[in-house]
C-alpha positions, 0 to 999 in steps of 0.5 A: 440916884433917885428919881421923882417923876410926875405927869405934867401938862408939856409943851404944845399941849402935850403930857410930859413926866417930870423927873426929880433926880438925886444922888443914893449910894450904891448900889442904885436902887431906882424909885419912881414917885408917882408914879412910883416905882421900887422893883422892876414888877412896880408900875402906877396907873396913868395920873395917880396921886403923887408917891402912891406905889400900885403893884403891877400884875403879873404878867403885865400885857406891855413892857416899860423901859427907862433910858437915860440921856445915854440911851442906855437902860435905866430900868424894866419890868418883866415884861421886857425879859428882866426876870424870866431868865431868857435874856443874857446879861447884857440886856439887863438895866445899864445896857446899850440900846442894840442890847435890847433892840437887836436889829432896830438899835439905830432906829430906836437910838435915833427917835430918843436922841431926838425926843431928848431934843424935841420933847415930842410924843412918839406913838407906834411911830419912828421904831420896832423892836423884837420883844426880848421876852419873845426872842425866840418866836420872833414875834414884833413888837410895838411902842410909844416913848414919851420924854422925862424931865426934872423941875427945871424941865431938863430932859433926864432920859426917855421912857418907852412902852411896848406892846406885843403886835402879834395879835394885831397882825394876825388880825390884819392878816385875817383881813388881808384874806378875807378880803383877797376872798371877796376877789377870787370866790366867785369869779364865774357862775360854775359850781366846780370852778369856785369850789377849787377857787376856795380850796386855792385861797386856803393853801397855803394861807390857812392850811397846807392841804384842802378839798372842797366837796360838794353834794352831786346834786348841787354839782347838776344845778338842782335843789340841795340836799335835805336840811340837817334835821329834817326827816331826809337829813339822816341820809348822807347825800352823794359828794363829788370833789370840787377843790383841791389845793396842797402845797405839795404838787399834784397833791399826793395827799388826796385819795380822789381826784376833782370831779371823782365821788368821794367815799367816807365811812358812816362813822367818820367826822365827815359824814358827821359834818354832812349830816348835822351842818356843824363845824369839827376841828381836831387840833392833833389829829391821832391816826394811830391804831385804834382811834377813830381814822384807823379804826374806819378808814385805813387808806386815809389813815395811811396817808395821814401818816405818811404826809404827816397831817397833824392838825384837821377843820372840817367845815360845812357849806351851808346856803339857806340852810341846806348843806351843799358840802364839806370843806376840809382843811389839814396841816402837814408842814406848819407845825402849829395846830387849828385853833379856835380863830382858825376854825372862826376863819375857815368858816367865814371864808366857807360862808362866803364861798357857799353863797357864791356855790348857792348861786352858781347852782341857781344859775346852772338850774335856771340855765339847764332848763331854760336850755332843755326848754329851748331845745325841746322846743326847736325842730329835731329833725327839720326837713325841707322835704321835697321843697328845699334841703335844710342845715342850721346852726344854734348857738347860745349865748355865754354864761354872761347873759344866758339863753335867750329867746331866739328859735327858728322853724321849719313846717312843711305846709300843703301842696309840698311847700314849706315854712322857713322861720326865725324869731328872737325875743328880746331878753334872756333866761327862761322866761325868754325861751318860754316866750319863745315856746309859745309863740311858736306854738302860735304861729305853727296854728297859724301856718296850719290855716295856711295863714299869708306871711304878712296877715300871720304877722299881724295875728301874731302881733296881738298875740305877743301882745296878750302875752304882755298884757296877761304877765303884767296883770290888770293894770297893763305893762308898765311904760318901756317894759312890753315884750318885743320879737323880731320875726321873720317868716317865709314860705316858698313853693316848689312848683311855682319857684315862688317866695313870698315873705314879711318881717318884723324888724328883723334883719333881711334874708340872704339869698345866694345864687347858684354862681355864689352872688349874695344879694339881701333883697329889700324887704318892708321891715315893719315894727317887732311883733308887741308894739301893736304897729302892724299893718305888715307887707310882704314880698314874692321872689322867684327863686331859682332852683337851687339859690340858697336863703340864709335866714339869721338872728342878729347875733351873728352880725352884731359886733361890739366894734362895728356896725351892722352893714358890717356884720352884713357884709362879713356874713355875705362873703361867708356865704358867697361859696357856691356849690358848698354842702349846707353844712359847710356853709353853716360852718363857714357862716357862724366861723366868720363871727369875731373870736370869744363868745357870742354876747347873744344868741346865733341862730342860722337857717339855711334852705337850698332851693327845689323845684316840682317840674311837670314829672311831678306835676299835672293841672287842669281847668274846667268851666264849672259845670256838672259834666267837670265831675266825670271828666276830672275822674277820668283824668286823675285815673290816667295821670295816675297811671303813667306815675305808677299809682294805680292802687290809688285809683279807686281813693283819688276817683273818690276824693275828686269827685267829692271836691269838684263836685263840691266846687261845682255846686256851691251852697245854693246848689245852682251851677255857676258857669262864670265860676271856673275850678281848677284840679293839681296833682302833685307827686312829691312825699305824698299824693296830694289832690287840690281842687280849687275855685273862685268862691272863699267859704271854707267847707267844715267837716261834721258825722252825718247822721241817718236822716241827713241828706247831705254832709257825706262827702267830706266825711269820706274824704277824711276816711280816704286820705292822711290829711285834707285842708283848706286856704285862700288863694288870691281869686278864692280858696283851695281844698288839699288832700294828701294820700300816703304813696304807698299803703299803710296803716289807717282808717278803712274808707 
C-alpha cells in the first residue's frame, strides 16, 4: 500500500491530512508525500511542498505514529522505540493500541474511534501514554492526534504526535513548591521558627536531609554579620542551628541539634559558603580517605558514610547583601544527584526565606529594644514607703503589635506621701516606649515641684503637645496623626488619708475596701493629654486605711467580644478578695483576662492604703510674730525627745529657726500678726520638718557672699538636711526639709 498524504483546510475550519492510498507488493514499505515519509527516521516540516522528503534529526524530541481504521499501528519513528531495541516485537508497526499504550489503551482506543468519526483535533486532550523509549523511567508522556483522509475525504486512520512531559512536570512542580513556600516561610516574626519552616519545606520535596544555620548575631536581632568581601568578611562568624528536617526520625544524620553552635573546619565548603556568599553543589559527594570531608572533618565524614549521603547543595542566606546563614541540603535515599535546576530551586526557596529571616531580626532588634527601653524606664524597685504598700503587673503586648507605650510610676513626694501613676501612648514599637520615656521624665519634674494633679495634667498637655509638634517639623501634624496619652495621676497622704486625683481619658481607678467592696468613683474624665482640651479637674477621696487603689490601662479590660462595662466588671470581681496579699490579687487581676495574648499592653498598679497617726506626727500653730521662733525651738526639742531623736536636736533647732524665722519676717521685714504659720514633724523614713505660711513666694537658695547681709539661712539649711523643698497648699505655700534618721555620710553644717 502506498500513502499520499497532504495538509488541507477541514472541516470547521480545521487542518486536516489528506491521504492517498494504493496497493504495493509485499512486503509494505510506507511513503508518505508531502509530506513525505520513506523509513521510520523521515519526517517533513508542517506545510512543505508536495513530495519533498526532509530528513528527521536524531533524536527528534517528539514521537510520530500512524494508525489505521483498526487502531492498529501503521508506522513510527525512533522516538517511539522502533529503532532502539528497548521494545519487544509486539509494539513494532501492525501492532494493537494496548502494545503501545500499556495501561492507557482504552483511553487511546476510544479518542481514535471517535476521530475516525468526527474528524475533530484532539490536542493534550482525551489520553496518556507511557513512552515506549522510556519504559523503564516511567516517565509520561503527552499527545495531539489529528485524522487522515484520502481525496474523497474518507477517513484512513489517525496520526498522533507525542511529546515527553517530564520536563513540563518537573516544572509544575517547581511551581507547586514555590508556591506551598510563599505560605509556610514566614509564618511568624521569629528567627528560629522560619529557619525550621524552611528546612521542613526542603525534606523531603528537594532533599532527604536539611539544616538551617544562622549567624548568632542574627539569632539576637542585631545587624548581620560583614558582607562577603569587606575587610570583616574573612572572619567566619558564629552559627547556631535554626532548621533541621531529615526523613529519617530524629534526624540521626545531624551532629548538633537546634539551637546548639555549629562547628566546621576553616578549610570545609561551609565556611567557603559563609565567607564568599556563593552557592556550592557537589553532585557525588566523595567521603572516602583522602578527600577534602575526610581529610578535615572526620565525624561528618562518618556520618556521611553511614547514612549514605550521596549528593550535597550548600546555599547562602543573603539579605541585603549581608550573609545571615547557610542552608544545606543532601540526599541519602533519592538515588538521583543535584543538578543545576536543583541548585537554581534551592536558592530560590532560600532567598525567600533569607528575606522572612531579615525581617524576623529587624522586628526582634526593634522589639528588643523597645522593650530594654521600656523597662529600663519603668520603676525597679517601686516602694510606697510609709504611704502605701505596692504590687504591680506588666505585661506586653503579643509579637502581633509589639510593645506599646504604657508605663506606670510610683514617686515618693514630701511629708511622706506618695505619687501613683499609670499612662499609656496611643501606638506601638519604639517610638511609643520612647515617648513614653519622656514624658515620664516630665512628669517626675512636675511631681518634684509638687505640682496639683489637675495643674500637672495641664503642663503635660502641652508638653505632648510639643512632643508632636517638634516630630512633625515646621509644617505642624498633619490632621488625625497628633500624638495622644491617656493618664492618670494620684497622689495620696498619710496623715490626712486623703487622695486626690485627675485623669485624662483614662479608665477610672478602683478602689477596694477593707470587707473587699469594689467601688470606680466618679472622676471627671478630661480629653488625652495632646489634644490641647484642658482644663482638667481633680477629686479628694478619703481613704481608709488599708483600701486598695487599683490603677490600670485598658488592656486589662478591652475584650474584642465585650464592652468595657464588662471589662469593668470582670476586673472588680478579680479585685473583690479582701485580705488577699497584693501580689495575689495582681495575680488574680491579670488571671481573669480571656485566654491568648493581650491585643495591647496590660499595665496594673495596686497600692494598699497607710496611714501617719499622732505617734508619728506632731503640728502646731503660732500667730506669727518673733517670740514663734523660740517657742517653735523649744517644742521640736522636746517632741524629738519622746521619739528618741535627740542626736537630731541641735540640726532640727537650726533648720526651725531658719524656716520660722523666714515665715515670720516676710520680704519687707514687718511682722504680720494676721499672718499665722504652722509647724509638722513628721517620723516616717526620714525626719522631715514643714513649716508653712499664708504667703506664696517661694524662697531660692543662693552662696552668700562675705559682704552680704542676709541669704545665710537657707544656706545652712541645705548643708544641715538630705533634701529641703518647697509647694503650694491651698491658703499659701509650704517649705519641707528631710533629715536622714540616723547619721550617714553628708556634707558637714
Amino acid at each position: 500500500m502506498h500513502l499520499t498524504a497532504q495538509s488541507l483546510a477541514g472541516r470547521n475550519g480545521r487542518s486536516q491530512w489528506l491521504v492517498s492510498a494504493t496497493e504495493m507488493p509485499s512486503p509494505p514499505s510506507w511513503t508518505a508525500q508531502g509530506p513525505a515519509v520513506t523509513e521510520p527516521s523521515a519526517v517533513v516540516a508542517a506545510e512543505p511542498p508536495p513530495s519533498v522528503a526532509v530528513e528527521v534529526p536524531r533524536p527528534l524530541p517528539i514521537g510520530i505514529a500512524m494508525r489505521g481504521t483498526q487502531v492498529r499501528c501503521i508506522w513510527v519513528n525512533d522516538i517511539q522505540g522502533v529503532d532502539n531495541g528497548a521494545v519487544p516485537p509486539s509494539r513494532l508497526p501492525g501492532s494493537p493500541p494496548h502494545a503501545v499504550a500499556g495501561a492507557e489503551a482504552e483511553s487511546l482506543e476510544a479518542v481514535v474511534h471517535r476521530m475516525l468519526e468526527s474528524g475533530d483535533l484532539v490536542i493534550n486532550g482525551g489520553y496518556r501514554a507511557s513512552s515506549p523509549a522510556r519504559a523503564r523511567e516511567d516517565s509520561p508522556t503527552a499527545g495531539s492526534l489529528f485524522r487522515l483522509d484520502d481525496a474523497q475525504g474518507r477517513a484512513l486512520g489517525v496520526c498522533s504526535v507525542s511529546g515527553d512531559d517530564a520536563d513540563s512536570r518537573r516544572g509544575q512542580e517547581r511551581l507547586r513548591i514555590l508556591d506551598e513556600a510563599g505560605e509556610r516561610i514566614g509564618t511568624t516574626l521569629d528567627v528560629m521558627r522560619t529557619g525550621q519552616e524552611l528546612a521542613d519545606l526542603a525534606v523531603p520535596t528537594l532533599a532527604d536531609y536539611a539544616t538551617v544555620d544562622l549567624a548568632e548575631s542574627v539569632l539576637l536581632g542585631e545587624e548581620p554579620p560583614a558582607r562577603p568581601g569587606s575587610e570583616g568578611g574573612e572572619r567566619t562568624p558564629a552559627v547556631r542551628r535554626a532548621g533541621l528536617a531529615s526523613i529519617r526520625p530524629g534526624a540521626p544524620e545531624s551532629l548538633f541539634a537546634r539551637g546548639d553552635p555549629v562547628s566546621a573546619p576553616p578549610a570545609s565548603p561551609f565556611t567557603g559558603v559563609l565567607r564568599s556568599g556563593r552557592a556550592h553543589l557537589e553532585p557525588v559527594l566523595n567521603a572516602s580517605p583522602g578527600t577534602w570531608l575526610d581529610h578535615n572533618d572526620a565525624a561528618r565524614a562518618a556520618k556521611v558514610r553511614e547514612h549514605r549521603m550521596h549528593s550535597l547543595m550548600l546555599v547562602p542566606i543573603r539579605a541585603r547583601g549581608a550573609v545571615l546563614g547557610v542552608a544545606t541540603f543532601m540526599r541519602t535515599r533519592d538515588p538521583r544527584p543535584f543538578d543545576e535546576d536543583d541548585l537554581l530551586l534551592a536558592e530560590e526557596l532560600v532567598r525567600r526565606a533569607a528575606t522572612s529571616v531579615d525581617q524576623a531580626r529587624q522586628y526582634a532588634r526593634e522589639h528588643s529594644a523597645a522593650l530594654a527601653l521600656q523597662r529600663h524606664l519603668l520603676p525597679r524597685h517601686p516602694t510606697g514607703g510609709a504611704a502605701a504598700d505596692v504590687a504591680w503587673r506588666y505585661l506586653p503586648a503579643d509579637s502581633h503589635h509589639g510593645v506599646g507605650g504604657d508605663w506606670f510610676d510610683v514617686i515618693p513626694l514630701s511629708g511622706a506621701r506618695v505619687a501613683l501613676v499609670v499612662g499609656d501612648v496611643v501606638g506601638h514599637g519604639i517610638n511609643a516606649a520612647a515617648t513614653m520615656g519622656q514624658l515620664r521624665t516630665a512628669v517626675h519634674t512636675l511631681a518634684d515641684l509638687d505640682v496639683p494633679p489637675d495643674e500637672l495634667l495641664a503642663a503635660l498637655d502641652k508638653q505632648v503637645t510639643r512632643l508632636a509638634e517638634a516630630d512633625a517639623g515646621p509644617g505642624g501634624p498633619p490632621a488625625g496623626t497628633t500624638m495622644t496619652t491617656t493618664f492618670l495621676y494620684a497622689v495620696y497622704d498619710p496623715v490626712t488619708r486623703l487622695c486626690t486625683m485627675a485623669r485624662a481619658g483614662h479608665p477610672p481607678p478602683a478602689v477596694i475596701d477593707a470587707h473587699g467592696g469594689v467601688t470606680f468613683p466618679d472622676l471627671p474624665v478630661g480629653a488625652p493629654l495632646g489634644l490641647g482640651m484642658a482644663p482638667f479637674e481633680s477629686v479628694t477621696l478619703e481613704l481608709p486605711e488599708g483600701s486598695v487603689l487599683a490603677l490600670y490601662t485598658d488592656g486589662l479590660i478591652e475584650d474584642r467580644d465585650h464592652d468595657i462595662d464588662f471589662g469593668m466588671d470582670r476586673l472588680g470581681a478579680a479585685l473583690a478578695q479582701p485580705g488577699l496579699p497584693l501580689e495575689d490579687l495582681c495575680s488574680s487581676a491579670v488571671g481573669s483576662l480571656p485566654a491568648g495574648a493581650p491585643n495591647d499592653d496590660v499595665t496594673l498598679l495596686l497600692a494598699r492604703t497607710r496611714s501617719l497617726g499622732p505617734g508619728h506626727v506632731a503640728s502646731w500653730r503660732f500667730p506669727g510674730d518673733a517670740a514663734d521662733v523660740t517657742r517653735a525651738r523649744s517644742l521640736v526639742t522636746r517632741q524629738l525627745a519622746r521619739w528618741g531623736l535627740e542626736h537630731l536636736a541641735e540640726s532640727t533647732e537650726l533648720i526651725v529657726s531658719e524656716l520660722v524665722t523666714n515665715a515670720v519676717i516676710h520680704g519687707d521685714g514687718k511682722c504680720d500678726r494676721d499672718r499665722t504659720i504652722g509647724l509638722r514633724l513628721i517620723r516616717h523614713a526620714v525626719l522631715t520638718c514643714e513649716v508653712s505660711d499664708t504667703s506664696h513666694n517661694h524662697p531660692l537658695l543662693h552662696r552668700p557672699t562675705a559682704t552680704d547681709e542676709h541669704g545665710r539661712g537657707l544656706f545652712l539649711v541645705s548643708q544641715s538636711s538630705r533634701a529641703w523643698g518647697a509647694r503650694h497648699v491651698p491658703d499659701g505655700k509650704l517649705i519641707w526639709v528631710d533629715q536622714q534618721l540616723t547619721p550617714g555620710p553628708g556634707p558637714a553644717p
